[in-house]
C-alpha positions as CSV (number, residue, x, y, z in Angstrom):
1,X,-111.5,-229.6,103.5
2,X,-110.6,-231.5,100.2
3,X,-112.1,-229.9,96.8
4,X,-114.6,-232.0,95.1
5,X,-116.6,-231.4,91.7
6,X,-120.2,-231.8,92.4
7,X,-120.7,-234.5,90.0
8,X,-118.2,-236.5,91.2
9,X,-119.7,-236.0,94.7
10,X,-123.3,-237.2,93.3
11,X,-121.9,-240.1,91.1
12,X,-120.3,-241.1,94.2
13,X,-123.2,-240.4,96.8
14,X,-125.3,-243.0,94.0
15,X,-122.4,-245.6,94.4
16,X,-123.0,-245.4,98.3
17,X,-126.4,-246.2,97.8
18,X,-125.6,-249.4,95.6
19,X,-126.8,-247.5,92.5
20,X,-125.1,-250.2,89.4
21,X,-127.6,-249.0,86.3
22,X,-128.2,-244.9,85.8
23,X,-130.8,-245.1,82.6
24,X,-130.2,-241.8,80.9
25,X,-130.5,-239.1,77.8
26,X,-127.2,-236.3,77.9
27,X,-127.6,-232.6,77.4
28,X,-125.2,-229.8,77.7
29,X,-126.8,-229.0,81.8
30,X,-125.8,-232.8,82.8
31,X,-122.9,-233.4,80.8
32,X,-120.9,-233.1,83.9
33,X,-122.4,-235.8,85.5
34,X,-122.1,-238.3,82.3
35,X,-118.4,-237.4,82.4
36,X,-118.2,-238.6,86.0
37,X,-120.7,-241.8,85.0
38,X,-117.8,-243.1,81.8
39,X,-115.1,-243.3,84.6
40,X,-117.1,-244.9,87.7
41,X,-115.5,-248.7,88.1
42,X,-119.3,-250.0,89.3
43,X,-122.0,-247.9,87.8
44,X,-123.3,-248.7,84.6
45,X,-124.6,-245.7,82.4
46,X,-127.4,-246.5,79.6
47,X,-127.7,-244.5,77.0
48,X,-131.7,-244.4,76.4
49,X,-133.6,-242.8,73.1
50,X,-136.4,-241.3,74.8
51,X,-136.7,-239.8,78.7
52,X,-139.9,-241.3,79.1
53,X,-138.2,-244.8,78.7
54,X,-135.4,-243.8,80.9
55,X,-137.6,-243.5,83.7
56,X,-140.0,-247.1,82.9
57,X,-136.2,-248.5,82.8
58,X,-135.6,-247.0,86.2
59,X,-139.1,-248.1,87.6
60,X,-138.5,-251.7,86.6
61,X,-134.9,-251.9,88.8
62,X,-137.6,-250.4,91.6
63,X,-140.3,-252.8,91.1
64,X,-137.6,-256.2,91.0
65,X,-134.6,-255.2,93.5
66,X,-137.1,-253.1,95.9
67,X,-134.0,-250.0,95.8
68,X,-134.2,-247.4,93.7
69,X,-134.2,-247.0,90.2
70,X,-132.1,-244.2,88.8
71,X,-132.8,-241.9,85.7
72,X,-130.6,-238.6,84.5
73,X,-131.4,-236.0,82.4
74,X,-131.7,-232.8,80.8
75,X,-133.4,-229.5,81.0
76,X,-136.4,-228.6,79.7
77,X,-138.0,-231.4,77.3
78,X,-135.4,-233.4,78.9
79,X,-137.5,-233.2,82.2
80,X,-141.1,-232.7,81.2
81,X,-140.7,-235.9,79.3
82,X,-140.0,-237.6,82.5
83,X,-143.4,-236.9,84.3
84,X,-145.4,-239.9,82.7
85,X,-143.1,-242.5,83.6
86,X,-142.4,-240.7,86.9
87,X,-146.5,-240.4,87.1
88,X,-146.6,-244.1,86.6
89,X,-143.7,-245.1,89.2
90,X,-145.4,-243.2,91.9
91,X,-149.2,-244.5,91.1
92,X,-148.2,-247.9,91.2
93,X,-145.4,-248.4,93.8
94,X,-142.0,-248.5,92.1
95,X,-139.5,-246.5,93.7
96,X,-137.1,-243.9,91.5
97,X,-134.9,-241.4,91.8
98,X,-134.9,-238.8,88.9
99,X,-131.8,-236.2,88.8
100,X,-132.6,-233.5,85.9
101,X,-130.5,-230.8,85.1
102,X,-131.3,-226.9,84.8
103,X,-130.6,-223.5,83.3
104,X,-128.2,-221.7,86.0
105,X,-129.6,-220.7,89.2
106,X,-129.1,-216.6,87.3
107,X,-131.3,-217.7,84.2
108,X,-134.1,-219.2,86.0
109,X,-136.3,-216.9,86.0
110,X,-135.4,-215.9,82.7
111,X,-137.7,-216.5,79.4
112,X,-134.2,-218.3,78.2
113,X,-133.2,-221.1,76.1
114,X,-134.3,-224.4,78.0
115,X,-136.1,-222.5,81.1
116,X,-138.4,-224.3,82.4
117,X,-139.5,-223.9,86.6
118,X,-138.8,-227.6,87.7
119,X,-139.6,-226.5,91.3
120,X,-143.1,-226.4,90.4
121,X,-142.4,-230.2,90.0
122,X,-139.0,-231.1,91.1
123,X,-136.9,-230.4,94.0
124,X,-134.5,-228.1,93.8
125,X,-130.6,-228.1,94.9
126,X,-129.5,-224.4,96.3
127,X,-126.2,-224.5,97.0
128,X,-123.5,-226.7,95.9
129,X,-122.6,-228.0,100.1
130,X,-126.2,-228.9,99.7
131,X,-125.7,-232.2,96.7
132,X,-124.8,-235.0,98.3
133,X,-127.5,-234.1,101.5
134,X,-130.5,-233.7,99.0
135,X,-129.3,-237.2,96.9
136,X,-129.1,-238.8,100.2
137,X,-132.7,-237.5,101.5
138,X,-134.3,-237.8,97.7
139,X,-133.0,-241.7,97.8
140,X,-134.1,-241.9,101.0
141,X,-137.5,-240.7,100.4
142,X,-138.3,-242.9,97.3
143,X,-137.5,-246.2,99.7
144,X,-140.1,-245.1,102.3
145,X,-144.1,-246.3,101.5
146,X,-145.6,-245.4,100.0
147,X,-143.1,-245.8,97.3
148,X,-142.8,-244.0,94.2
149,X,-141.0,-241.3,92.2
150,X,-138.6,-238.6,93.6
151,X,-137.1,-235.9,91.5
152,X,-134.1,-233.7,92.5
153,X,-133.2,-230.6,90.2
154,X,-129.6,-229.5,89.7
155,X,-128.7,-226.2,88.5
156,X,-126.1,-226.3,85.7
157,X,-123.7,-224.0,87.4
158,X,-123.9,-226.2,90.3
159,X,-123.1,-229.6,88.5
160,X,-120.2,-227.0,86.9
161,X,-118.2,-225.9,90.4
162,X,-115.0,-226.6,90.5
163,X,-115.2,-228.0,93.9
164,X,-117.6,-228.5,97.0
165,X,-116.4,-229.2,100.2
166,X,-118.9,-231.8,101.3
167,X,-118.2,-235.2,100.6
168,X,-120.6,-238.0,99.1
169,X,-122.7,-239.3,102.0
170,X,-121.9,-242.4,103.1
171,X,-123.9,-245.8,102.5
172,X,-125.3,-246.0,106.3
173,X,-127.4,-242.9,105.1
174,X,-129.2,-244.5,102.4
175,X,-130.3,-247.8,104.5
176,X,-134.1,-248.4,104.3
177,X,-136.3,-247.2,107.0
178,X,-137.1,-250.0,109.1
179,X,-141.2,-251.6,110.0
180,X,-141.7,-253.4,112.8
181,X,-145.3,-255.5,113.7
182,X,-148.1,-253.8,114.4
183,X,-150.0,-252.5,117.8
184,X,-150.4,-255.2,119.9
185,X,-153.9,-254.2,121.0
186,X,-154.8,-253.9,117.7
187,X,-153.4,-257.0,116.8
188,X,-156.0,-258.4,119.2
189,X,-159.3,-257.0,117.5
190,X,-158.0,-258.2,114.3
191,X,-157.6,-261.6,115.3
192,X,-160.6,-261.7,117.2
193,X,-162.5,-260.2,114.3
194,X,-161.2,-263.0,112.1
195,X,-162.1,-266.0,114.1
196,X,-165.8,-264.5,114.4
197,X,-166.0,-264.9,110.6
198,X,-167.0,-267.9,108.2
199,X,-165.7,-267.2,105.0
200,X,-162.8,-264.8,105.3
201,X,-160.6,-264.1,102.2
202,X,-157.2,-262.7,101.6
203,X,-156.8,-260.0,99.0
204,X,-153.4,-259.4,98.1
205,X,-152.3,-256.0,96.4
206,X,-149.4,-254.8,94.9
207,X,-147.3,-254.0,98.2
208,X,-147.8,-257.6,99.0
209,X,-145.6,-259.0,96.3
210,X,-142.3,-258.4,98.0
211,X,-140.7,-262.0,99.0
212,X,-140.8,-261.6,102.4
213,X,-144.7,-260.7,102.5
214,X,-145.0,-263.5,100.4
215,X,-143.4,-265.9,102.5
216,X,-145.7,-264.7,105.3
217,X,-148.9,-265.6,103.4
218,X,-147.9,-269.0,102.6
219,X,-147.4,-269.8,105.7
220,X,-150.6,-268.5,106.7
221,X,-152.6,-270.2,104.2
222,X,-150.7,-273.6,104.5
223,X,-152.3,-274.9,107.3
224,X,-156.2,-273.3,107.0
225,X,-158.7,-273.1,104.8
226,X,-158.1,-268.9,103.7
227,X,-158.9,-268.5,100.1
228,X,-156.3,-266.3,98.3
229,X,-157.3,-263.4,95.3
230,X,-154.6,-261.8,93.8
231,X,-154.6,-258.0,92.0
232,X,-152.7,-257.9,88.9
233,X,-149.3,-256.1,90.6
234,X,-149.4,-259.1,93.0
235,X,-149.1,-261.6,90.4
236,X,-147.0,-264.9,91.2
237,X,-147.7,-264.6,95.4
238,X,-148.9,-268.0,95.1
239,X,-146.4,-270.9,94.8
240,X,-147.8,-274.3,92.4
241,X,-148.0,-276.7,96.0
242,X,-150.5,-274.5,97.3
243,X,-153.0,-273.9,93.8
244,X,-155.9,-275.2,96.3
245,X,-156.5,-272.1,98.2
246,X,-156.0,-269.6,94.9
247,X,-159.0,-268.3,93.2
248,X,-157.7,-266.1,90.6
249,X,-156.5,-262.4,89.8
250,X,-159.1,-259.7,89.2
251,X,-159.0,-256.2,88.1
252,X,-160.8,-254.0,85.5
253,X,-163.8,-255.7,84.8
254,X,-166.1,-257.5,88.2
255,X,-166.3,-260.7,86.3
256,X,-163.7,-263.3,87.6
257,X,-163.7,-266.4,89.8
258,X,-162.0,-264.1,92.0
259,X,-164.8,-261.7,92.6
260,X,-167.2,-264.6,93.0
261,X,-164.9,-265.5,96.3
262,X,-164.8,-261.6,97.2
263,X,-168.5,-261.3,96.9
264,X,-169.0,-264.4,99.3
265,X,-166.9,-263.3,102.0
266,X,-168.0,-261.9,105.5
267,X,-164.3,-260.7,106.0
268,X,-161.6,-259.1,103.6
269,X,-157.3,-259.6,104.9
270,X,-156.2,-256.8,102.7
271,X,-152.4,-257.1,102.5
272,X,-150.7,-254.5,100.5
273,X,-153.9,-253.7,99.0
274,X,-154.4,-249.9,96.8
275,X,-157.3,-249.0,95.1
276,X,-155.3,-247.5,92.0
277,X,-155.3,-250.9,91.0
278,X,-158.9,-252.0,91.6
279,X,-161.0,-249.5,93.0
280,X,-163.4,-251.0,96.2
281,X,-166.5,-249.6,94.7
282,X,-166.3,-252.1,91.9
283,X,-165.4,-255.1,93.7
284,X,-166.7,-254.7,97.0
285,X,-170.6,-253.6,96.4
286,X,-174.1,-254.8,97.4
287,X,-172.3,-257.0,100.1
288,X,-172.9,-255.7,103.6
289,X,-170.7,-258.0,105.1
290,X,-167.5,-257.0,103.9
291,X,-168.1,-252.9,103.7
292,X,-166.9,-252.6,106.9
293,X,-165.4,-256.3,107.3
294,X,-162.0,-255.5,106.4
295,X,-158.2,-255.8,108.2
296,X,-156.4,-253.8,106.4
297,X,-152.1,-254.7,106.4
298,X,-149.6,-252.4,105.2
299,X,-147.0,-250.0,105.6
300,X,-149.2,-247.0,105.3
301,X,-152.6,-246.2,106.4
302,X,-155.7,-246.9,103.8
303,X,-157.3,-244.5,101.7
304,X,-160.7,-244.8,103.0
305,X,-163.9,-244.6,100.8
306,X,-167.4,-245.5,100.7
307,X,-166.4,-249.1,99.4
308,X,-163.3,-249.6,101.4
309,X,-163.8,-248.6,105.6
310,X,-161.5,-251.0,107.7
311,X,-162.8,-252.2,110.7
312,X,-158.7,-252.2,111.8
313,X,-155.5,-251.4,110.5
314,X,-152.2,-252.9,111.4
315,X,-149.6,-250.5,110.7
316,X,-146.0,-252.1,110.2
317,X,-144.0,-254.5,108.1
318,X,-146.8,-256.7,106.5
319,X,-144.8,-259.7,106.5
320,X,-144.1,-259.6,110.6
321,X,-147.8,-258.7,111.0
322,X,-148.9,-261.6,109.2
323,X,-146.9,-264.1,110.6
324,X,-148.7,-262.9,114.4
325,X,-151.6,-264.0,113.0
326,X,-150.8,-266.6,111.8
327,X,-149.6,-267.6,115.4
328,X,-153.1,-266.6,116.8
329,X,-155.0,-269.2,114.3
330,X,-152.0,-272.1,114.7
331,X,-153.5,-272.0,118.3
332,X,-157.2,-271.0,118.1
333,X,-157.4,-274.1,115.0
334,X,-160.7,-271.9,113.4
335,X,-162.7,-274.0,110.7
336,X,-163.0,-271.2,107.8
337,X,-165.7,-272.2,105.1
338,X,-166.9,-275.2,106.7
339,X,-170.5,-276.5,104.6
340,X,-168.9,-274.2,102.0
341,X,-166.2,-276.3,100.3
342,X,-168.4,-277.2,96.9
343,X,-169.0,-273.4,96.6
344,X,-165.3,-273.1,96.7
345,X,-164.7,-275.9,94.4
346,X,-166.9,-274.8,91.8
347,X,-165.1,-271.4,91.9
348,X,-162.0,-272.8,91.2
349,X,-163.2,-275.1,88.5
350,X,-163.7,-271.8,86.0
351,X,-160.4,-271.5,86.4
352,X,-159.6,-274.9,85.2
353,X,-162.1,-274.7,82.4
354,X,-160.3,-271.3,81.1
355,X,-157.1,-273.4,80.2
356,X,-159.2,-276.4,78.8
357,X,-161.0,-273.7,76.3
358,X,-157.7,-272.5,75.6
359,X,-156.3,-275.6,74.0
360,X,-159.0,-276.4,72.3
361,X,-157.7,-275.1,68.5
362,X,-158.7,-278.0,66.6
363,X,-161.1,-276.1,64.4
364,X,-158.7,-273.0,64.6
365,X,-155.6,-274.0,63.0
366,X,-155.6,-272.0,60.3
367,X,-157.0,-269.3,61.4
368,X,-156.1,-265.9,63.5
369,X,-154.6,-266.7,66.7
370,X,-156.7,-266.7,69.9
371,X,-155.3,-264.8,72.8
372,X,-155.8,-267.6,75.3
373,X,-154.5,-270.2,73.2
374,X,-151.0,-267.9,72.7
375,X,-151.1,-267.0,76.3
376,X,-151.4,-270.7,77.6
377,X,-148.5,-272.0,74.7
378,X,-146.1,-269.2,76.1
379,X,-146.7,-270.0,79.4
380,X,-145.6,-273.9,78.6
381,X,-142.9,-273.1,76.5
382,X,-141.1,-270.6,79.1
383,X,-139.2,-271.3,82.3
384,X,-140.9,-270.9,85.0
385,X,-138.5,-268.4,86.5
386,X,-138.3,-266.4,83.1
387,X,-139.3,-262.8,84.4
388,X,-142.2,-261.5,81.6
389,X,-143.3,-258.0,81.1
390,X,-146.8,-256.7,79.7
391,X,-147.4,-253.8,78.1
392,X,-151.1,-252.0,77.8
393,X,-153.9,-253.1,75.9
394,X,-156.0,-256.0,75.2
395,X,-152.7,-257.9,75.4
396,X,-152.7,-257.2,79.6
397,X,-156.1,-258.3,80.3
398,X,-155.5,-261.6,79.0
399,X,-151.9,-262.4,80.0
400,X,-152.9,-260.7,83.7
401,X,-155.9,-263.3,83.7
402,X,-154.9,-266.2,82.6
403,X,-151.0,-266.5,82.6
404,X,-150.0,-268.0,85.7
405,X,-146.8,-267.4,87.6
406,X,-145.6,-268.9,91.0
407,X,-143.2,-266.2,91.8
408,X,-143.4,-262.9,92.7
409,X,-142.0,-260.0,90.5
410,X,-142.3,-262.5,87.3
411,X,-145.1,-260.6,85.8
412,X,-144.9,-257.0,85.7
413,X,-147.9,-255.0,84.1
414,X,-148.8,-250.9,84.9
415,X,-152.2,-251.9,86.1
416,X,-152.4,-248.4,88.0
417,X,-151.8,-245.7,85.4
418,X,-152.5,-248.2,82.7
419,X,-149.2,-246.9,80.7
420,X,-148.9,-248.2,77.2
421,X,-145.3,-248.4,76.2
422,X,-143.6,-250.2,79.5
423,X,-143.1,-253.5,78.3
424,X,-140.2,-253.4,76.5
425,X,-138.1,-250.6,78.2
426,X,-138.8,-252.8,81.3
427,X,-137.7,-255.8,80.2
428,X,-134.3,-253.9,78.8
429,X,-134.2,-253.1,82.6
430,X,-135.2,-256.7,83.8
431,X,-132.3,-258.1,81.3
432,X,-129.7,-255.7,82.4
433,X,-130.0,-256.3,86.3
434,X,-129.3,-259.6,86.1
435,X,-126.0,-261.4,87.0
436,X,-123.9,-261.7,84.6
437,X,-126.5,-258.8,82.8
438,X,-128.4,-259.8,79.7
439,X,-127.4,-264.0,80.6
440,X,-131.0,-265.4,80.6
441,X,-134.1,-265.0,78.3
442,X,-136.9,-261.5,79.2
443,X,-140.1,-261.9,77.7
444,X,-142.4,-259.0,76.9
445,X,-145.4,-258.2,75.2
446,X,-147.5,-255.7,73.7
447,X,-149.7,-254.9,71.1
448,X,-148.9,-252.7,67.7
449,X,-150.2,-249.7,69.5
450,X,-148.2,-249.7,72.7
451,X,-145.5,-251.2,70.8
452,X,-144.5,-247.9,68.9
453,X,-144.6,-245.8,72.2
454,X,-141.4,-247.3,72.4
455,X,-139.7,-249.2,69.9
456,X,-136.9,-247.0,69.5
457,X,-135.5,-248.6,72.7
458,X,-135.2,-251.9,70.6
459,X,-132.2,-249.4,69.3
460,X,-131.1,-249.7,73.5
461,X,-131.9,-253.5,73.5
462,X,-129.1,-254.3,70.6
463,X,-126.4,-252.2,71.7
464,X,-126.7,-253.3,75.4
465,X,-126.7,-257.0,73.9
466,X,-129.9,-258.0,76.0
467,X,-131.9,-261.3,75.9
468,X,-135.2,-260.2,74.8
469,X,-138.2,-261.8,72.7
470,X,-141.0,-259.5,72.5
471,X,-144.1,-260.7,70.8
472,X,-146.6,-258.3,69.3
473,X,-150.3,-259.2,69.2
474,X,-151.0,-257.0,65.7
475,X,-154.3,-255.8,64.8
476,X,-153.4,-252.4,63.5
477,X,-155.8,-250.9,65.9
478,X,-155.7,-249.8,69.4
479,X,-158.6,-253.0,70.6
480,X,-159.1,-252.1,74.0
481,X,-160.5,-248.9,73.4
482,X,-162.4,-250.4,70.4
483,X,-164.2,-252.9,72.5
484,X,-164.9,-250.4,75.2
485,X,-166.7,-248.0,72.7
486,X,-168.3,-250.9,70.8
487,X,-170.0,-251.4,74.4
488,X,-170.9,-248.0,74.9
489,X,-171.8,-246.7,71.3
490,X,-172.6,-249.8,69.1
491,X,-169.6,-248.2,67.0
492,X,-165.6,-247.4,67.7
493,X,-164.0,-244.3,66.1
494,X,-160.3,-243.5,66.7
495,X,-158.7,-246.7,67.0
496,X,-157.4,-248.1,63.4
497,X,-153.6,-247.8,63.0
498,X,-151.9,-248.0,59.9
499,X,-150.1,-251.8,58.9
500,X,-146.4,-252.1,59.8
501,X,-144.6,-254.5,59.1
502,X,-142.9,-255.4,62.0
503,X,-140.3,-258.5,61.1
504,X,-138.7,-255.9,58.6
505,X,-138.7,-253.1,61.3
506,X,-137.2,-255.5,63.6
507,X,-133.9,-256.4,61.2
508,X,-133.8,-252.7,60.6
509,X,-131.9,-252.8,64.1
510,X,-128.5,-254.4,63.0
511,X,-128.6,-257.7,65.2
512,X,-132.2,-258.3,65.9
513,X,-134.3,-260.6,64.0
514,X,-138.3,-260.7,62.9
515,X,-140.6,-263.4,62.9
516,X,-144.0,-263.9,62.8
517,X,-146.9,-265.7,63.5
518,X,-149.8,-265.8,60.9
519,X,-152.1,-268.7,62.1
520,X,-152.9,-270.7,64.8
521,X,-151.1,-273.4,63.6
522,X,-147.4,-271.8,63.8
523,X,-147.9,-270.5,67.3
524,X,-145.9,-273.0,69.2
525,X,-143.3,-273.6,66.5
526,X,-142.6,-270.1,66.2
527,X,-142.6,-269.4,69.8
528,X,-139.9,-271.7,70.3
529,X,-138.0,-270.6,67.5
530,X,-137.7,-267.1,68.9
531,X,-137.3,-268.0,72.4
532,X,-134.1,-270.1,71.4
533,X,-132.7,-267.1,69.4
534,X,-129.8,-265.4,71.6
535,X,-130.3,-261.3,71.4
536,X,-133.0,-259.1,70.6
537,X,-136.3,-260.8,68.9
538,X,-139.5,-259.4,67.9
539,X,-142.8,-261.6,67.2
540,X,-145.1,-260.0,64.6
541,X,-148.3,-262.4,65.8
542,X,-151.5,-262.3,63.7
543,X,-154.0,-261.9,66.4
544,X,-157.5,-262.7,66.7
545,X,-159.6,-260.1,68.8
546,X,-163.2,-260.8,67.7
547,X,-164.1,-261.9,71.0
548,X,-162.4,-259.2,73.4
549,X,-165.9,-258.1,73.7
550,X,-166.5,-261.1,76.6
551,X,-163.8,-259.6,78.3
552,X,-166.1,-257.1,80.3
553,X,-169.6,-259.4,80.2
554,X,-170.9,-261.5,83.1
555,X,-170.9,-259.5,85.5
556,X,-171.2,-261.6,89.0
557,X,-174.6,-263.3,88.7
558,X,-177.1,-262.0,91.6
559,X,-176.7,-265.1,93.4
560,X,-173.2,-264.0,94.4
561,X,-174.1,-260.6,95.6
């Protein structure tokens, strides 16, 4: 049996597993496994500035290649600073691996320099023989569904063995678990139950935005009339040629076009759906139709509530399922919303409408800029294939409203933990995966607030020589809590920030440039201009949130409930 240092066996065990990015912070209990990382001819190590941002960088490589993320780091503060971005991994789908390091297995129960008792939140490695098997499982685990976070803690006299006689798994042991379609008898009372029903809609959720589902649903909705609401996380499942049958994204607030189509339903296709991102009792209420009216489709069962009881579940790979149905109609021919097409139409106008308000500026040019007017500019001035990230705030409500993608994965927001500080550590991420890394544009965006949970990864951004604009709607005040409390109290308390001046704080990074925004007037000038600079820019935009206050008002009129 050859000798083998640990950390060479778990560098090598990640290779297997077609880990090329390990986002991480060093310490003296993981230095081993750095010092393996600077020789490794595939695997790229990045050196973050904060743990927290290690582990959004590692979530984002989940969310867009659909394997893995991987973050390393230390003991103690090195690890408890992992748990929000780990928190926010697991709560909204993205799967990670974390490896942390720990005091020896002798001092851990020890009041001792760096103690801390990660197996109250971690798993733990016992034995050195045992590395490359708990790696294998803990990658393993984070691929099955419902994805999310896994956490392995390594002893620091393990990672320091001279040898181990086990080798690194090999890649065969990290292949995906495999879904097939759903019970065929099942299958049956789903499709019966949906040609019984008039106005069926699709609700798409964040497990639905992987291309394959995606591919599935467009071919179902090509051919019949089955309107199509997206959540936030499934952003982009709808291509341009088939606009007609999409009514919107909703989340948050029960206010949008998209809850008008909910509320007129008599049956619900959940596909991918989780109620971390919209919860049932605020979008499906006072319509008896639909409280039981649901298929639910997905790798893993439902989380049933008062608001969310599934007459049937189908169990499987969503895509395959789909596309049985979709069979079953091609041959049954059912006429969905028929007498109902002018209710339908008129939904989909207030979609329309919101992009004519938005470019309406004439009497604004001077002034402060309004959110929809910046979101609808940057969404003509980018690509279409340019991947955009959105922080927390105000800033999300708008761009995950009115922004419009056609692709999966193209707009990422945290829309189940609600985590401000993602957008830009993700789009570091999003820059760095690509091939060659850092070759085309990443656009995020954030507000001041969210911004300085992690601008020191701008720091990260430079040195990695990333594509990145990131635009800042500045207010010096953290606006959606103010708007909330406004609503609530008559009055806000807590939410002023003190002025920054963020073109300055920008060049402070040697190699990133500042530019900013101060009226209407400059927006699409200015957008351009830092969209055509190569390397790291930041936006300082003057932004206008007097009316953020709509953003939660009109609730669904009676006559749609």
């Amino acid at each position: 049996m050859s000798n083998r240092n640990p950390s060479h066996v778990i560098v090598e065990s990640l290779s297997n597993a077609g880990v090329k990015i390990v986002f991480g912070i060093p310490g003296a209990k993981v230095d081993g496994i750095f010092d393996a990382l600077s020789d490794h001819p595939t695997i790229k190590l990045i050196v973050c500035r904060h743990e927290q941002n290690a582990a959004f960088m590692a979530a984002a490589v989940g969310r867009l290649t659909g394997a893995p993320g991987v973050c390393l780091v230390t003991s103690g503060p090195g690890t408890s600073n992992l748990v929000t971005g780990l928190a926010t991994a697991t709560t909204e789908g993205d799967p990670v691996l974390a490896i942390a390091g720990t005091v020896s297995r002798l001092q851990a129960a020890r009041h001792t320099h760096q103690s801390l008792d990660v197996n109250k939140v971690l798993e733990g490695v016992g034995v050195e023989d045992q590395v490359s098997e708990v790696i294998a499982n803990a990658f393993r685990h984070a691929r099955q569904f419902p994805q999310g976070a896994t956490a392995v803690a390594l002893p620091m006299d393990i990672i320091k063995s001279t040898s181990v006689g086990v080798p690194p798994f090999p890649s065969l042991s990290f292949e995906a678990p495999g879904y097939g379609s759903s019970n065929t008898k099942l299958c049956k009372v789903a499709v019966d139950k949906l040609i019984a029903a008039k106005y069926p809609v699709i609700l798409l959720g964040m497990r639905s935005s992987d291309p394959e589902i995606v591919a599935s649903v467009r071919r179902m909705i090509k051919d019949h009339t089955l309107p199509v609401v997206e959540t936030f996380q499934a952003a982009g499942a709808i291509s341009e040629d088939l606009l007609h049958r999409y009514y919107g994204r909703v989340g948050l607030f029960r206010n949008q076009p998209g809850d008008k189509v909910l509320a007129r339903a008599d049956l619900i296709i959940a596909v991918g759906y989780d109620p971390y991102e919209y919860d049932a009792e605020t979008w499906n209420v006072n319509n008896p139709a639909t409280i039981h009216n649901i298929i639910h489709i997905d790798y893993t069962h439902s989380r049933v509530s008062q608001h969310y009881m599934p007459h049937v579940e189908l169990l499987g790979n969503p895509a395959d399922i789909v596309d049985e149905l979709t069979a079953s109609l091609q041959a049954l021919k059912p006429n969905f919303w028929s007498g109902a097409e002018d209710t339908l139409e008129n939904i989909r106008q207030e979609i329309a409408r919101c992009e004519a308000t938005a470019t309406h500026t004439e009497s604004l040019q001077d002034g402060a800029v309004q959110p929809t007017h910046f979101v609808y500019q940057l969404r003509h001035l980018l690509p279409k294939e340019t991947i955009v990230a959105v922080d927390v705030g105000t800033v999300y409500i708008y761009m995950m409203r009115y922004f419009q993608t056609y692709s999966p994965r193209h707009l990422l927001c945290s829309n189940g933990q609600q985590t401000l500080g993602v957008g830009l550590p993700w789009a570091i991420a999003a820059s760095l995966i690509q091939e060659p890394p850092c070759s085309r544009k990443v656009v995020s965006i954030s507000g001041d607030g969210g911004f300085m949970f992690s601008s020191q990864e701008l720091a990260t951004a430079v040195l990695q020589k990333c594509n990145i604009t990131h635009f800042i709607w500045n207010d010096s005040g953290y606006n959606m809590v103010e708007f909330q409390e406004e609503a609530k109290y008559g009055r806000s308390s807590g939410i002023k920030l003190g002025g920054i001046d963020f073109v300055k704080f920008a060049e402070a990074f040697d190699g990133a440039r500042g530019f900013r925004i101060n009226s209407t007037k400059e927006v699409k000038e200015v957008i351009k201009e830092a969209l055509a600079f190569e390397g790291v820019a930041i936006v300082d935009v003057r932004i206008d949130y007097s009316r953020s206050h709509e953003l939660m008002k009109d609730i669904i009129p009676k006559d749609y409930q």
